[in-house]
Backbone as JSON, one array per atom type, in Angstrom:
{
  "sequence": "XXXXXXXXXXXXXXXXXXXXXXXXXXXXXXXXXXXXXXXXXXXXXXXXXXXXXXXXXXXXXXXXXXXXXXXXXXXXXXXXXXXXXXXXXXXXXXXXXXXXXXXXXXXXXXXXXXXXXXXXXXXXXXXXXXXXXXXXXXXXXXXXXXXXXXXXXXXXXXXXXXXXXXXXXXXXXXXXXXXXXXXXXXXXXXXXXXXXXXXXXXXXXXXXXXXXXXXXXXXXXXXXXXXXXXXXXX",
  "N": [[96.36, 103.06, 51.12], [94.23, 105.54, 50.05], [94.31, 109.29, 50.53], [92.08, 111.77, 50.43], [92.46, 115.16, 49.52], [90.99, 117.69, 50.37], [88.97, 117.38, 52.39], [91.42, 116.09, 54.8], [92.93, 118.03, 54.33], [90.82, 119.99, 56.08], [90.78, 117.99, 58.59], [92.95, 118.39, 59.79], [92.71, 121.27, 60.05], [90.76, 121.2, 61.63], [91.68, 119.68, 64.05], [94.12, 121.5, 64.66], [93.1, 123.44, 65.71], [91.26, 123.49, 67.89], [93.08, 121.93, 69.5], [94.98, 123.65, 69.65], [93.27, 125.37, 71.72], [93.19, 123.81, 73.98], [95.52, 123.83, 74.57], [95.15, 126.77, 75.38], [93.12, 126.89, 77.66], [94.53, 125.35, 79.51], [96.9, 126.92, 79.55], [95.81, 129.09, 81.12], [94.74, 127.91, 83.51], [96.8, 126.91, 84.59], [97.49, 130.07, 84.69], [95.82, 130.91, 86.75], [95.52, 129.29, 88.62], [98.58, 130.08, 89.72], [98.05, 132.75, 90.79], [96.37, 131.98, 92.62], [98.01, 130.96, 94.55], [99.41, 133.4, 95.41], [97.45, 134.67, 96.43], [97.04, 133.43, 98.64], [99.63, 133.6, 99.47], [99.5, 136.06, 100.35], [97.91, 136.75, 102.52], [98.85, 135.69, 104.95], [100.39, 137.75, 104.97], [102.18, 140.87, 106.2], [100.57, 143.67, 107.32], [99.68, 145.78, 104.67], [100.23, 149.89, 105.28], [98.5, 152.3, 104.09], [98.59, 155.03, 102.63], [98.52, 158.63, 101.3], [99.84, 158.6, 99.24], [99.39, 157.43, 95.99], [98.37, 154.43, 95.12], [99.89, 151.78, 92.54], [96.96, 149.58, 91.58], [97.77, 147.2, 90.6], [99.87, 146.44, 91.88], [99.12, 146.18, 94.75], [96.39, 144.76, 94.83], [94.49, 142.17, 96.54], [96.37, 142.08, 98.56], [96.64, 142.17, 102.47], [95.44, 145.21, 103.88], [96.54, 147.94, 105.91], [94.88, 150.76, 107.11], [94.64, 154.32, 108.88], [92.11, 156.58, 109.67], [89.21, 158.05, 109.26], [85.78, 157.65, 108.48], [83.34, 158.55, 106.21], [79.94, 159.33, 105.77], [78.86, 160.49, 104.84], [78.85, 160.59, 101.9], [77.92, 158.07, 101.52], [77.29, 154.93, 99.46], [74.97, 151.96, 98.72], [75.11, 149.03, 98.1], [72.84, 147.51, 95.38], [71.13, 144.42, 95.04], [73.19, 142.06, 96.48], [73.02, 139.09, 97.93], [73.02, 137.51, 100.62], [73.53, 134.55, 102.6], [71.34, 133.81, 101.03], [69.55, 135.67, 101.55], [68.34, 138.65, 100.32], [69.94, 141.54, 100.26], [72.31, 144.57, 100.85], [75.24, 145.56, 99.74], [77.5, 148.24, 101.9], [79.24, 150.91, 101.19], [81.7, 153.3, 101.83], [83.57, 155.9, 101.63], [86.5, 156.74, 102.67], [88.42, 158.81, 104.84], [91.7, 159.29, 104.99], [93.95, 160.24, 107.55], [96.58, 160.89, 106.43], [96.31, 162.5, 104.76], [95.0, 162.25, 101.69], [92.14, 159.56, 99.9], [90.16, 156.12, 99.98], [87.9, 153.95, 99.18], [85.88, 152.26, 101.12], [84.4, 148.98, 101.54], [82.24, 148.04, 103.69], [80.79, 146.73, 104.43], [78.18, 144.01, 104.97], [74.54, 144.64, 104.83], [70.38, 143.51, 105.37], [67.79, 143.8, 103.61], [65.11, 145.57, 103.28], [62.3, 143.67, 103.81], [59.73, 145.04, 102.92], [59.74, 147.24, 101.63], [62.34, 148.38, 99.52], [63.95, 150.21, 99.28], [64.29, 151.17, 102.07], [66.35, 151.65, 104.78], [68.67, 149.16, 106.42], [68.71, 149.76, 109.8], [72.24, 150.38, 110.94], [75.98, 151.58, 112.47], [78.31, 153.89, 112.43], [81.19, 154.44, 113.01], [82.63, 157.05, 114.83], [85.13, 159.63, 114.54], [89.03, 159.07, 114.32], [89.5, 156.15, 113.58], [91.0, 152.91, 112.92], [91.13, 150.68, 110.6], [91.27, 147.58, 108.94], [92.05, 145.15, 105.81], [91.1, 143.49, 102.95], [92.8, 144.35, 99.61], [90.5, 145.29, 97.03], [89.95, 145.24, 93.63], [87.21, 146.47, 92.98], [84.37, 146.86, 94.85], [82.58, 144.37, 94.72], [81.17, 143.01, 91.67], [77.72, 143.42, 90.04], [75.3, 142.1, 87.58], [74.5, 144.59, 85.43], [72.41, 146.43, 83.3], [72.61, 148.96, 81.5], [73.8, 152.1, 82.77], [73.22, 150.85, 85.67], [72.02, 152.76, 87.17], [73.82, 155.05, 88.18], [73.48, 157.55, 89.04], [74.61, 160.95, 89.61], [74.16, 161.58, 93.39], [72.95, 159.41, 93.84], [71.72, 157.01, 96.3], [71.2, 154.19, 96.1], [72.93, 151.61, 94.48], [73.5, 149.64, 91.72], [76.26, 148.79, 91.04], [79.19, 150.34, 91.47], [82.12, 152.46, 90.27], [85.43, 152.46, 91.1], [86.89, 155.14, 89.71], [84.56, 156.67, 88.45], [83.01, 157.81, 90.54], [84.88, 159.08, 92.64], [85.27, 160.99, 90.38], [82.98, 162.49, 90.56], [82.39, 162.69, 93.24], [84.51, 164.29, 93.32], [87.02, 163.26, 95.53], [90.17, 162.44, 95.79], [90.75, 159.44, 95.21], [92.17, 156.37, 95.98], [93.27, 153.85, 94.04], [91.94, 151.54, 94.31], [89.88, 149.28, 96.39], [89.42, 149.05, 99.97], [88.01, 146.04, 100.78], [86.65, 145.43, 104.04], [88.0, 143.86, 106.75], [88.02, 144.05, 109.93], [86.63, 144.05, 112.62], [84.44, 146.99, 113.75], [82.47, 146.99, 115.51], [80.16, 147.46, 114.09], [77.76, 146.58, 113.67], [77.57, 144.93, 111.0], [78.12, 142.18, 108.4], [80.3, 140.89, 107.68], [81.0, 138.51, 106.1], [82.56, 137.26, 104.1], [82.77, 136.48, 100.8], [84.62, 133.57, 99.64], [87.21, 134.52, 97.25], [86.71, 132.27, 93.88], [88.79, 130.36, 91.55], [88.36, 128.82, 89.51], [89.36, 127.09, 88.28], [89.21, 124.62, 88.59], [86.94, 123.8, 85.96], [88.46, 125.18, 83.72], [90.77, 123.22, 83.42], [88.93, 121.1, 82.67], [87.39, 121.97, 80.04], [89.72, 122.33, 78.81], [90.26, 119.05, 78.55], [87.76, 118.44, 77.04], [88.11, 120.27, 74.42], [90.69, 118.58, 73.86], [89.74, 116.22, 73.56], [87.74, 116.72, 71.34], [89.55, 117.25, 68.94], [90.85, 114.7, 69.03], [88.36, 112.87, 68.53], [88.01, 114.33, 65.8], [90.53, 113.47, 64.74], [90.05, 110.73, 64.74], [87.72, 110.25, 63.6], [88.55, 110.91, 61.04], [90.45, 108.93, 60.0], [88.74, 106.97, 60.3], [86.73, 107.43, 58.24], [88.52, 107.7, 55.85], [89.35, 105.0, 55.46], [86.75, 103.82, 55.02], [86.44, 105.13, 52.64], [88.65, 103.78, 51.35], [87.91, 101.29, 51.32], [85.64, 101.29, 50.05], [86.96, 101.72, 47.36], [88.47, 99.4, 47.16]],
  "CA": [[95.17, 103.85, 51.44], [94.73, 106.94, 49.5], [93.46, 110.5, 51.31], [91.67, 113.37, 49.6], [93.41, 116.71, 50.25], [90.43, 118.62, 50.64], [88.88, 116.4, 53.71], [92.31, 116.08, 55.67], [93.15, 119.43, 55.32], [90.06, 120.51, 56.68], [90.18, 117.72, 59.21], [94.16, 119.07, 60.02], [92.67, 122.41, 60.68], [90.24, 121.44, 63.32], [92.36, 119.14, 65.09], [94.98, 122.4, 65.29], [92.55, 124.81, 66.39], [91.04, 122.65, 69.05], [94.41, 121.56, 70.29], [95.42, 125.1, 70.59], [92.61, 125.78, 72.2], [93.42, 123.11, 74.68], [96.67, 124.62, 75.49], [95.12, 127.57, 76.07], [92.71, 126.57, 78.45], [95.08, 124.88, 80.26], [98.06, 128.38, 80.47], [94.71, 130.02, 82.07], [94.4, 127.09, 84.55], [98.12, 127.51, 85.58], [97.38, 131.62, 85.44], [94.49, 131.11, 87.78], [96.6, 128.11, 89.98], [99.53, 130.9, 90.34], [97.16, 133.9, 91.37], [95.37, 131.79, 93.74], [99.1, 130.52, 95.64], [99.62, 134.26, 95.82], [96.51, 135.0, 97.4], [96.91, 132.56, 99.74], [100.38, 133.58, 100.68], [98.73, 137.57, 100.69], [97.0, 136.61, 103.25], [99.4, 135.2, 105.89], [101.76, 138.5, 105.05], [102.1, 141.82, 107.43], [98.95, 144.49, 106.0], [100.61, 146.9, 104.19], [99.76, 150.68, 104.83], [97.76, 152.76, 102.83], [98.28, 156.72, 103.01], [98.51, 159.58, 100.65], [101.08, 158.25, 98.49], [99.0, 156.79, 95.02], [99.42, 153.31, 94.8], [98.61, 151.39, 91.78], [95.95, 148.62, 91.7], [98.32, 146.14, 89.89], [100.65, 146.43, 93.07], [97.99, 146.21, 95.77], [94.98, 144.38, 94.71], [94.67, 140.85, 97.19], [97.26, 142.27, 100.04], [96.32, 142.73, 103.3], [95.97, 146.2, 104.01], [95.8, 149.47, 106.99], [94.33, 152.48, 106.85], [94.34, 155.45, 109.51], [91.27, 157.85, 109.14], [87.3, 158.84, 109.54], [84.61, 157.77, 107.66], [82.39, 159.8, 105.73], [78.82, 158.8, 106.3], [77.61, 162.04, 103.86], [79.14, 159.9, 100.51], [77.68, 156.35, 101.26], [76.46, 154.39, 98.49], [74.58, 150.78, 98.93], [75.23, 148.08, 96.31], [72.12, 146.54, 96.14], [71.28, 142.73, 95.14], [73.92, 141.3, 97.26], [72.28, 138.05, 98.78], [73.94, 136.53, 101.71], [72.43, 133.11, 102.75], [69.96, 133.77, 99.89], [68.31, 136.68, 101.97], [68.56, 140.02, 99.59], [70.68, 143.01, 100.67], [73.04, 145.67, 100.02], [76.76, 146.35, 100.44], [77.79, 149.1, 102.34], [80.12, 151.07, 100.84], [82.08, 154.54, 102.19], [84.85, 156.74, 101.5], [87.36, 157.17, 104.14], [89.24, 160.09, 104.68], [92.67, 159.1, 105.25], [95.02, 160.66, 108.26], [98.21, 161.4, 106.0], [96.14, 162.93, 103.1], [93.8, 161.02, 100.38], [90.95, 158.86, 100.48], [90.12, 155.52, 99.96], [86.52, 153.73, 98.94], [86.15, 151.06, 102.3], [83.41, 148.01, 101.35], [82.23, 147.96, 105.09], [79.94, 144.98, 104.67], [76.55, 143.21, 103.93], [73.35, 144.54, 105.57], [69.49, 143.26, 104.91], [67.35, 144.88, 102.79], [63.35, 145.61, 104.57], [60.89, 143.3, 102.54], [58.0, 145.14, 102.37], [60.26, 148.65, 101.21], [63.71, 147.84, 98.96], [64.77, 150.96, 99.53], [64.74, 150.74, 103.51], [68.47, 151.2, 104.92], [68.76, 148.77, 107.8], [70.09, 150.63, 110.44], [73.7, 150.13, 111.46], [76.84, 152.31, 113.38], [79.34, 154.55, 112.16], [82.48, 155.18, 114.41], [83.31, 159.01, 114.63], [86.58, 160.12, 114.62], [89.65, 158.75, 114.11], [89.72, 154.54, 113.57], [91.73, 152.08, 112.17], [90.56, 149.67, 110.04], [92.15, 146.32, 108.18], [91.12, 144.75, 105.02], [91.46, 143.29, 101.65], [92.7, 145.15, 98.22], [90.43, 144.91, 95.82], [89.77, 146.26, 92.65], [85.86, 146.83, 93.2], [83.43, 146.25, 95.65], [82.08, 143.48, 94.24], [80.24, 143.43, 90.57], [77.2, 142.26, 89.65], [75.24, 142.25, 86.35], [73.28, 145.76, 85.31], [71.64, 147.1, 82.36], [73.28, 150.92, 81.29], [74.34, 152.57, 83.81], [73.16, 151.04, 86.68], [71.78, 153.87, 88.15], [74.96, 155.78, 88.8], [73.49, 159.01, 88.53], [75.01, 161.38, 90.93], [73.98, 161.41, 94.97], [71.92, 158.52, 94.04], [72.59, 155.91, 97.11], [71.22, 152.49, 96.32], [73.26, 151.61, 92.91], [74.29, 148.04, 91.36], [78.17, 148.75, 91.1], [80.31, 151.54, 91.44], [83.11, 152.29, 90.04], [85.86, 153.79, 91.78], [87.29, 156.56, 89.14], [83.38, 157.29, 88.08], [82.81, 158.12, 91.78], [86.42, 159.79, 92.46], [85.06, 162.14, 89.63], [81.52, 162.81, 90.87], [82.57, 163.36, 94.56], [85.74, 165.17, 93.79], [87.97, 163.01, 96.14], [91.2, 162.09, 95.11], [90.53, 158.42, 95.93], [93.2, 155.3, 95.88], [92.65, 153.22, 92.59], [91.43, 150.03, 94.41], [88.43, 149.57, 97.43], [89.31, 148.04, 101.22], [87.14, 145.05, 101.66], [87.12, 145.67, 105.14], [88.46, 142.54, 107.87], [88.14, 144.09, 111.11], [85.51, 144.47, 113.39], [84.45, 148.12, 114.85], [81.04, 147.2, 116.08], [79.08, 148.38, 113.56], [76.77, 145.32, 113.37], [77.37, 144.56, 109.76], [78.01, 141.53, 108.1], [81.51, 140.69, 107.28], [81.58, 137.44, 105.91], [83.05, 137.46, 102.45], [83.07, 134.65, 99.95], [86.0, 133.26, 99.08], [87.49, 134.0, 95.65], [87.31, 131.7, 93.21], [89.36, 131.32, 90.26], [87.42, 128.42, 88.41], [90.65, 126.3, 88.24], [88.94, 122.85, 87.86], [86.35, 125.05, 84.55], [89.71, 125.56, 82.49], [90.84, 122.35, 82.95], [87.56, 120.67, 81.64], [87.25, 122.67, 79.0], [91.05, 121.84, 78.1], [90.18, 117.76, 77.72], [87.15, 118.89, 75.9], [89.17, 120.67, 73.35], [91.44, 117.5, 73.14], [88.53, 115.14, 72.83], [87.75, 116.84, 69.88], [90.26, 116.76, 68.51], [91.24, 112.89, 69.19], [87.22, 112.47, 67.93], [88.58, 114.68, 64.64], [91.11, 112.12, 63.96], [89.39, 109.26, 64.42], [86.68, 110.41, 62.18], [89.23, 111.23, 59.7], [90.79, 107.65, 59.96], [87.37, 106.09, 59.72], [86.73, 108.18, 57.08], [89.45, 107.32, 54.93], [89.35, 103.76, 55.5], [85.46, 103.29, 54.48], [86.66, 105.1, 51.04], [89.73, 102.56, 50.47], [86.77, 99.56, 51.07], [85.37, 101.67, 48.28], [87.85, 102.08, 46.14], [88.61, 97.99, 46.15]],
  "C": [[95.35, 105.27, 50.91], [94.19, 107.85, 50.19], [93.11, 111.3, 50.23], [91.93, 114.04, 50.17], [92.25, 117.26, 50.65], [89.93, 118.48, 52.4], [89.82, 116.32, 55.08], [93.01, 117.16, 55.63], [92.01, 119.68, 56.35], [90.27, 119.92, 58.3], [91.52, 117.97, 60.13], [93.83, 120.21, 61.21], [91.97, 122.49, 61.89], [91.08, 120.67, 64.34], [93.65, 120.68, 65.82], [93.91, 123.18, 66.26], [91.81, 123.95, 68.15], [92.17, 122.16, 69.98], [95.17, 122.78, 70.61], [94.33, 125.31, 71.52], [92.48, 124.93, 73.43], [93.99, 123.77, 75.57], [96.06, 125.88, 76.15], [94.49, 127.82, 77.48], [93.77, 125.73, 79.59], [96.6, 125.97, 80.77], [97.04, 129.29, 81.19], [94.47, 129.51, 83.12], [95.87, 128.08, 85.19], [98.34, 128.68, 85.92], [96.84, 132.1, 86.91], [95.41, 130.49, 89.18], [97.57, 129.56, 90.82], [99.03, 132.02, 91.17], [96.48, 133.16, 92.4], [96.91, 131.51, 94.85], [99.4, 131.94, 96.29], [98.49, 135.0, 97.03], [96.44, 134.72, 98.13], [98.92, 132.94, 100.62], [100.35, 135.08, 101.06], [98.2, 137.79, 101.91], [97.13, 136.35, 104.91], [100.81, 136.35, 106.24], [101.19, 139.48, 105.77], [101.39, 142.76, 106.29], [99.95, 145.53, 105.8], [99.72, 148.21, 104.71], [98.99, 151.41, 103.97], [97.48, 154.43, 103.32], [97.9, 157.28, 101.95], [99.01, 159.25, 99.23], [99.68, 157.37, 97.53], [99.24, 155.44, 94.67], [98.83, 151.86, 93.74], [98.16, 149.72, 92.06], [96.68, 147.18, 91.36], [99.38, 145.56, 91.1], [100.09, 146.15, 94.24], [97.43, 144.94, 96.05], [95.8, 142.63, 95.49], [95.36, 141.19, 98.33], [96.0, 142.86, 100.83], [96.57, 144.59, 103.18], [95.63, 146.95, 105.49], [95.48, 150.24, 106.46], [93.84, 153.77, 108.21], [93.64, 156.39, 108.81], [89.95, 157.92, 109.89], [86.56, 158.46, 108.05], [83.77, 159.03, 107.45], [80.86, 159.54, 104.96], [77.94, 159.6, 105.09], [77.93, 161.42, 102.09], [78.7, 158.29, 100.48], [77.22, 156.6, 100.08], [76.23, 153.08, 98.96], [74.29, 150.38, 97.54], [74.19, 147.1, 96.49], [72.41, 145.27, 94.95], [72.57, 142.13, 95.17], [73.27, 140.63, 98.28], [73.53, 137.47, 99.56], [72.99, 135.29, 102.09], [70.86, 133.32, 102.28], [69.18, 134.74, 100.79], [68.75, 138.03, 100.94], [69.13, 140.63, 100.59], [71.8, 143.71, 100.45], [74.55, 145.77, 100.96], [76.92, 147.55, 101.1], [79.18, 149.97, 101.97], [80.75, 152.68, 101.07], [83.16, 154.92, 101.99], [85.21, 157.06, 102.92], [88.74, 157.56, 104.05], [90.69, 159.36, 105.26], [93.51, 160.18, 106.5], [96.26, 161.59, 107.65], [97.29, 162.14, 104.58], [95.4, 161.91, 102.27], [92.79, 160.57, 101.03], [90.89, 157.4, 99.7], [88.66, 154.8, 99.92], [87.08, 152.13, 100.22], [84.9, 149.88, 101.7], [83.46, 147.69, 102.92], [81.46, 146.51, 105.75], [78.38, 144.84, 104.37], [75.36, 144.13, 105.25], [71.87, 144.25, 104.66], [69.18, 144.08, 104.1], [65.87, 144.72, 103.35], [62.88, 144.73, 102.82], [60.3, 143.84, 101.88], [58.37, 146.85, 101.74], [61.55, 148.25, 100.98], [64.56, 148.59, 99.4], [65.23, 151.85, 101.14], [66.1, 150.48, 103.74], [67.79, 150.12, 106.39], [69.33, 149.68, 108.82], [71.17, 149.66, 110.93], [75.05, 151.42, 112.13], [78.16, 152.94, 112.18], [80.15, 155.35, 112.87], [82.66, 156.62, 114.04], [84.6, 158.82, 115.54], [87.49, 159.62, 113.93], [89.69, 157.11, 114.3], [90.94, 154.16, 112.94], [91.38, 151.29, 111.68], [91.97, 148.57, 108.98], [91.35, 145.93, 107.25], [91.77, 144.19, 104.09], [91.54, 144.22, 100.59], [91.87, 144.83, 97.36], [90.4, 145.61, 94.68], [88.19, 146.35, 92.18], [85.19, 146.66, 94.02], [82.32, 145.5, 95.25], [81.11, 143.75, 93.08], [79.15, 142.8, 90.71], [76.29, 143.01, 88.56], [73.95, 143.41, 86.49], [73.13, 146.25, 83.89], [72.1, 148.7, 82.54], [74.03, 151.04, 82.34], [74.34, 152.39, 85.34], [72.28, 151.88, 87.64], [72.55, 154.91, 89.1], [74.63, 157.6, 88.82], [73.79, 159.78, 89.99], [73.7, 161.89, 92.4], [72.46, 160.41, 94.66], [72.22, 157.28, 95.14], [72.73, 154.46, 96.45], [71.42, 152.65, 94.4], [73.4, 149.81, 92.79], [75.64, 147.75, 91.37], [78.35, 150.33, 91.5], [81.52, 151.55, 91.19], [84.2, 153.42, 90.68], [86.54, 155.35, 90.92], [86.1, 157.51, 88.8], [83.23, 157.65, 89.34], [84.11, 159.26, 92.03], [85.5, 161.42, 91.23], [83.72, 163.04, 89.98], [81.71, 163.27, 92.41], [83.66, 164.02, 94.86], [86.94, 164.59, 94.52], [88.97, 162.07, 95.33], [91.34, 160.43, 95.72], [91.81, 157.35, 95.13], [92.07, 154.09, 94.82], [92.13, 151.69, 92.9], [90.57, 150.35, 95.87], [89.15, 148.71, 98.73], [87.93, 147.36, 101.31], [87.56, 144.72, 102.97], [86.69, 144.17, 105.59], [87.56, 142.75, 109.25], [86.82, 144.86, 112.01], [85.66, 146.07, 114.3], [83.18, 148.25, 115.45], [79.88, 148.02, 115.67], [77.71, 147.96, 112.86], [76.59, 145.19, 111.82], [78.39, 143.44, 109.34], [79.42, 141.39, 107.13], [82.1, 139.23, 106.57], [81.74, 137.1, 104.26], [83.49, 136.49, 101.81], [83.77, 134.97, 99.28], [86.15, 133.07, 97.41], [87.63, 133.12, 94.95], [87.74, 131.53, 91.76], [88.61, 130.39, 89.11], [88.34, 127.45, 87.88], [89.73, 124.98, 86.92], [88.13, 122.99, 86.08], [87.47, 124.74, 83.57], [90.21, 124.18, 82.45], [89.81, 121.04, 82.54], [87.0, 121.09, 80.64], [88.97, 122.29, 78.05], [90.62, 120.14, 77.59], [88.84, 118.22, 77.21], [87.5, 118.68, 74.81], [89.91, 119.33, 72.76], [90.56, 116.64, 72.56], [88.06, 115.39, 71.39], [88.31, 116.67, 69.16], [90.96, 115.3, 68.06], [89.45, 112.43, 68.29], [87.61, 113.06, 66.42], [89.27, 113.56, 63.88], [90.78, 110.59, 63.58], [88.21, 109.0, 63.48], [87.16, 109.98, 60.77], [89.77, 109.88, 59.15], [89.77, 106.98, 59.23], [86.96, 106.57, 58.29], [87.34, 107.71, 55.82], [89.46, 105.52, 54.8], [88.14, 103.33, 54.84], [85.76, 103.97, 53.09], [87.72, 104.13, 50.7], [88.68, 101.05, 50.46], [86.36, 99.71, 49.79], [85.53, 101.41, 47.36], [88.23, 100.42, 45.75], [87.12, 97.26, 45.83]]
}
């Protein structure tokens, strides 16, 4: 059976690239797998502190954490379209002054949004004084998809994201490079129930046999291929 070079290179090159592209989908599964075991044993460990001391995001982000301080009610921002059981409404999101020095951006939790006026706060409670609060590290208070800027323009409340160094720069406070998604209840009737990360595991590996399928469909082309020219050729 003879081959033409031009044909089985070509049909070489997609079987590689597809078969890398397998593998790769499948070292992103096991990235995702490993980051999710950690999260899960993040979760069952003692909350770390969180003072003065800078601490970066790469070190943090997923641990439990504390925080001794006071909210600061005069820097909210509300993240709006955040739907909870498909009703519209807005994150709550505040800087809180730390005890030992610094500050820290808190994600306090979900409240409605008024129907018949978007930009209606629900009301809700803000402890004075000194609290304690518990929470998750993250590294935003949750994204979701905006056009430019958002609407980040300074002491604007109701935005789409925020970011914490663009904020940090606009309100001056020397804020900690990741956000408490706050745990712990202080009776401030808002809406704490936070969906569970996911990493998309099963995604990467369906997209990995994909990739192979093609590949295995590549060769078998190429086979067939070659075989209906040697019928040819006798």
């Amino acid at each position: 059976m003879k081959f033409r070079l031009v044909p089985v290179l070509l049909i070489l090159f997609v079987m590689a690239v597809t078969i890398r592209l397998g593998f790769w989908q499948r070292d992103r599964a096991h990235q995702k797998e490993a980051l999710q075991a950690h999260i899960e044993r993040y979760e069952h460990a003692p909350a770390q502190s969180v003072g003065a001391q800078p601490i970066p995001l790469a070190s943090i982000e997923y641990h439990r954490v504390r925080a001794v301080g006071r909210f600061m009610p005069e820097d909210v921002v509300y993240l709006d379209n955040r739907p909870y059981n498909d009703q519209p409404g807005f994150y709550v999101v505040m800087p809180f002054q730390l005890a030992g020095g610094g500050y820290v951006l808190v994600n306090r939790g979900w409240i409605p949004r008024n129907a018949d006026m978007r930009t209606a706060i629900a009301p809700y409670r803000t402890p004075a004084g000194e609290i304690t609060i518990e929470g998750i590290a993250r590294a935003n208070a949750s994204r979701a998809f905006e056009l430019g800027q958002g609407g980040s323009a300074e002491h604007q409340k109701i935005r789409q994201n925020v970011d914490v160094g663009a904020f940090a720069k606009e309100t001056g406070l020397a804020l900690q490079s990741f956000v408490i998604e706050q745990t712990s209840d202080d009776g401030d009737a808002l809406v704490r129930d936070w969906p569970v990360p996911t990493m998309g595991v099963d995604t990467n590996y369906g997209y990995m046999f994909q990739w192979w399928g093609m590949a295995a469909a590549a060769l078998g082309f190429g086979l067939y291929a070659a075989r209906r020219a040697a019928k040819k050729g006798n």
